[in-house]
C-alpha positions in Angstrom: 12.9 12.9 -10.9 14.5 10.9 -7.9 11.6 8.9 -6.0 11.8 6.8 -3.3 9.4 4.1 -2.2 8.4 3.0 0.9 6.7 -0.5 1.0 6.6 -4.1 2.9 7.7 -6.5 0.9 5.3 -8.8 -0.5 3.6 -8.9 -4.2 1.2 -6.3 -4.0 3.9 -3.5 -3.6 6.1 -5.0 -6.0 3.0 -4.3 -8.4 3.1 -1.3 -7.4 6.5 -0.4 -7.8 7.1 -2.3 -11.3 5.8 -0.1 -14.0 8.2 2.8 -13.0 10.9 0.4 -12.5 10.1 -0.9 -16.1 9.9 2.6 -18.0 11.9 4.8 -15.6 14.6 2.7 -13.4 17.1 5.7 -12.8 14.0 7.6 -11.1 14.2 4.9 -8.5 17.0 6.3 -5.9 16.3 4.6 -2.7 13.8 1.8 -1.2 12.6 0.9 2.5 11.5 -1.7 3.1 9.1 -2.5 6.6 10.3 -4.7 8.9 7.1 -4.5 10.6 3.3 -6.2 9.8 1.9 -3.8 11.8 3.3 -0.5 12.8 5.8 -0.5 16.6 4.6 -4.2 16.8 7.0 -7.4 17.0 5.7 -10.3 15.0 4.5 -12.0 17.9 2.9 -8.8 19.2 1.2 -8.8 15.6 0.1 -12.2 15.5 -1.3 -12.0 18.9 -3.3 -8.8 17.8 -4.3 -10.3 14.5 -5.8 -13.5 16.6 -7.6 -11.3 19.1 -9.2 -9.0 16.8 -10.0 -11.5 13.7 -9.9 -15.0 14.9 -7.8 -18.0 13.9 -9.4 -17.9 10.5 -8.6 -14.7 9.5 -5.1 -14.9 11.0 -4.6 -17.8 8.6 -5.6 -16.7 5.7 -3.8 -13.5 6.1 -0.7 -15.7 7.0 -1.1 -17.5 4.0 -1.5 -15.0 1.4 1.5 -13.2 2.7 4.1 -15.1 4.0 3.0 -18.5 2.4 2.9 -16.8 -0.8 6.1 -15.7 -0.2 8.4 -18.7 0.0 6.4 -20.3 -2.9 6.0 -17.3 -5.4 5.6 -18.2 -8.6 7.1 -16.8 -11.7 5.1 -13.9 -12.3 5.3 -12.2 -8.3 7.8 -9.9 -8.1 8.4 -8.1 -4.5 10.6 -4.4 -4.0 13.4 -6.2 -2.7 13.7 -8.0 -5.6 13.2 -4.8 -8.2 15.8 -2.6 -6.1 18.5 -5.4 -6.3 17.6 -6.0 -10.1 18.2 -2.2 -10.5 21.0 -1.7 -7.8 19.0 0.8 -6.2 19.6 1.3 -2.5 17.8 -0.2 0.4 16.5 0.5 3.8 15.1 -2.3 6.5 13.1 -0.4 8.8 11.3 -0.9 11.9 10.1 3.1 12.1 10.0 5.2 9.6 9.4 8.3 11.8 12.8 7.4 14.2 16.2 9.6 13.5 17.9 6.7 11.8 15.1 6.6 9.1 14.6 10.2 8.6 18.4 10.8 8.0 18.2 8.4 5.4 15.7 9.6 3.6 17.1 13.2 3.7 20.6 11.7 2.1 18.7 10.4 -1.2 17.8 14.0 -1.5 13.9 12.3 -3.0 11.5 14.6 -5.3 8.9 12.5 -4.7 8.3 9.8 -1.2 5.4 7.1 -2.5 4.2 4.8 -0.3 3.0 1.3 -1.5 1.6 -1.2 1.2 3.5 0.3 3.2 2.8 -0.5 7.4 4.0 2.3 8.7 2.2 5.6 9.8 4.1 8.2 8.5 4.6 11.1 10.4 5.8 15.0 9.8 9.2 14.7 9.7 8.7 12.4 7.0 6.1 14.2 5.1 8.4 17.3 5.0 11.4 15.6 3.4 10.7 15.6 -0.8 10.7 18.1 -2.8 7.7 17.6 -4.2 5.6 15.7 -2.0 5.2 12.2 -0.2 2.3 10.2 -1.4 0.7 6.8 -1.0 -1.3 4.7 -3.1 -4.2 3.4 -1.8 -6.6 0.3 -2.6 -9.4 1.8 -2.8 -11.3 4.7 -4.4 -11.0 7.1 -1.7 -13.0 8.4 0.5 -14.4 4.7 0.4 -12.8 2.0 2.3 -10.1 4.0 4.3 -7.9 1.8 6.2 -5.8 -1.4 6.3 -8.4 -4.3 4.7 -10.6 -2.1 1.8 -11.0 -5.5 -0.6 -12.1 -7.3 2.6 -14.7 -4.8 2.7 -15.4 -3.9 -0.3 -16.7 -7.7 -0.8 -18.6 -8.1 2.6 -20.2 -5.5 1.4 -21.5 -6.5 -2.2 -19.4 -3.7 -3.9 -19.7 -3.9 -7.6 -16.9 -1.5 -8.4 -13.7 -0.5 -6.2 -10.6 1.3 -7.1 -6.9 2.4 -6.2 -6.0 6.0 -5.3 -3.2 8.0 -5.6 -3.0 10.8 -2.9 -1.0 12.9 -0.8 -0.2 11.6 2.8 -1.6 14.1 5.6 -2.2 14.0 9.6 -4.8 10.7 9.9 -5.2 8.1 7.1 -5.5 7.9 3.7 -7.2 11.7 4.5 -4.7 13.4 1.7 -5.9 15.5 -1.3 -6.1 13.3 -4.3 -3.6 13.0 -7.0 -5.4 10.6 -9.3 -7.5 7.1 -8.9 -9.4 5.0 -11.1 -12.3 2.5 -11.3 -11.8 -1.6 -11.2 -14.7 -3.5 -11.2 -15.7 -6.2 -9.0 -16.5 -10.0 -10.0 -18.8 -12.7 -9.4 -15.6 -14.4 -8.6 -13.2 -12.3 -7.0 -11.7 -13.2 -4.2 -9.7 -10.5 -1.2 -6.7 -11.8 -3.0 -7.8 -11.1 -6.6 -9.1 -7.8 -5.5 -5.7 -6.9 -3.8 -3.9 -8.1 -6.9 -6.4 -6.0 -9.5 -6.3 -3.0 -7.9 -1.9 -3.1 -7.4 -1.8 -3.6 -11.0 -4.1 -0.5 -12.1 -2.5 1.4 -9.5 0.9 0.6 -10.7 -0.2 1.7 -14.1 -1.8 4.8 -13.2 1.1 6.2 -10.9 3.4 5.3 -13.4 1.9 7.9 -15.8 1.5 10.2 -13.3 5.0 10.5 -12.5 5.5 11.2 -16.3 3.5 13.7 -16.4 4.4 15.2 -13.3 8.5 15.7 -15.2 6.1 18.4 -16.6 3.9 19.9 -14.6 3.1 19.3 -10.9 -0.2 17.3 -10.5 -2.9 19.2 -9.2 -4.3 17.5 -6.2 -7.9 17.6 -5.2 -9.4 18.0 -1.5 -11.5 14.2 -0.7 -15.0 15.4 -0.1 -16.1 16.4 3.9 -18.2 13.6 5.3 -17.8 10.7 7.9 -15.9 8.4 6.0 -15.2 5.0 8.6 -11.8 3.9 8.7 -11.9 0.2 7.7 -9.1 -1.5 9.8 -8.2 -5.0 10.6 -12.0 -6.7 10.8 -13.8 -7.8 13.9 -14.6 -11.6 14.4 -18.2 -11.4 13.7 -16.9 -9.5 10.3 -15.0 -12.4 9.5 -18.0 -14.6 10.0 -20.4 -12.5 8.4 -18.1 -12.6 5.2 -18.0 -16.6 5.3 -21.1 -17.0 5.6 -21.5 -15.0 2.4 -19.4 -17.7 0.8 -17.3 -15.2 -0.1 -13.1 -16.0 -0.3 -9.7 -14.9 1.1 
C-alpha cells in the first residue's frame, strides 16, 4: 500500500495521520503539507476574510487554537511535519494542490491511496485521478451533517448530542463523496469546539487506520450519502458567533 496524505499542519491532522504512522510507517510515501489557511489566500488575505465574516472574537479564538497552540504544544500534540520527519517520509509545502508543480509530485510517489486530513485545499480532477485506488478525505463530521469547514462549531450551536468523523471519497463539491466508513462520538455537557475537533481526529484516526488494513485485502465498498439539501457549514457569520456565546458555549 503507498498512501499519501495531504494535510495543514496543526494537531488535528497529526491525529489523523498517527495511527497508520504507528502500525504501518512504510505505507506512508509522501506528505503535503498546506501552506495556505484558506484555499488561493495569503495570510493577510485570510485574516482579513476571517475578521469580516466572523468578527474579532472568532478570529481570535481560531488564532489561538491554531497557531498559539502551535508554538506552545505540549507533549502529547503531534503535527504531520513532525510524523514524516520522524519516519523520513518525504514532504511537499504547497500553496495549490491543483497547480502543475503539485500534481507532478504526486504522480512521482506513484500513491495507491491520496487521504486528505484537514487539509485547506479544494482538490480538483487532476488530483482526484492520480491513485490507484482512490483519493479520500476524512471529515469531522458524520456526513451528510455538518458539511463544510467549522462542523464542531455547529454541531454545538446547535445542541447536537452526538457527531462523528467520516471517511469518504473526494468528488466535484464538498465533502459530497460516497462513504467509506464513519462512526459515532458523542457530545458532552462540557465539550468545547476544541474538544470536539480533538474527539473526533482521534476516532477518525482510529477508524481509517483499520480501514486501510482491510482495504490490503479487499477494496472498501463505498456507499452513495443520501439525496437531500444538506447546507454546507462554512466559516460562521457574526451573528453565529454571537448566538453561540450567548449559549455559553466555548472555543
Amino acid at each position: 500500500m503507498r498512501i499519501v496524505f495531504l494535510a495543514v499542519d496543526d494537531e488535528f491532522a497529526g491525529s489523523m495521520q498517527k495511527y497508520l504512522y504507528d502500525r504501518h510507517p512504510d505505507w506512508v510515501v509522501g506528505s503535503v503539507i498546506s501552506t495556505c489557511a484558506i484555499y488561493k489566500k495569503s495570510k493577510i488575505g485570510a485574516m482579513l476574510f476571517v475578521l469580516k465574516r466572523s468578527g474579532f472574537r472568532y478570529g481570535a479564538e481560531m488564532f489561538r487554537m491554531k497557531v498559539m497552540r502551535k508554538l506552545m504544544p505540549t507533549g502529547t500534540q503531534i503535527r504531520p511535519s513532525q510524523l514524516a520527519r520522524k519516519h523520513n517520509v518525504e514532504m511537499l509545502y504547497s500553496k495549490n494542490i491543483n497547480d502543475d508543480a503539485s500534481v507532478a509530485r504526486l504522480k512521482s510517489w506513484s500513491p495507491d491511496l491520496i487521504v486528505s486530513t484537514n487539509f485547506s485545499h479544494y482538490v480538483g480532477d487532476r488530483v482526484r485521478r492520480i491513485a490507484r485506488v482512490g483519493t479520500w478525505n476524512l471529515h469531522k463530521s458524520y456526513l451528510p451533517h455538518y458539511r463544510g469547514m467549522a462542523p464542531s462549531f455547529y454541531a454545538l450551536l446547535n445542541g447536537e448530542n452526538r457527531v462523528g468523523v467520516t471517511l469518504h471519497q473526494i468528488a466535484k463539491g464538498f465533502d459530497t463523496g460516497d462513504i467509506i466508513r464513519q462512526t459515532e462520538v458523542p457530545v458532552t455537557p462540557v465539550d468545547s469546539v476544541y474538544s470536539l475537533n480533538q474527539k473526533t481526529s482521534d476516532a477518525g484516526g482510529r477508524m481509517m487506520a483499520q480501514v486501510f488494513e482491510e482495504a490490503e485485502f479487499a477494496r472498501p465498498v463505498a456507499t452513495p450519502q443520501p439525496n437531500g439539501n444538506w447546507p454546507n457549514y462554512s466559516y460562521p457569520t457574526r451573528s453565529d458567533v454571537r448566538a453561540f456565546l450567548e449559549k455559553g458555549l466555548r472555543f
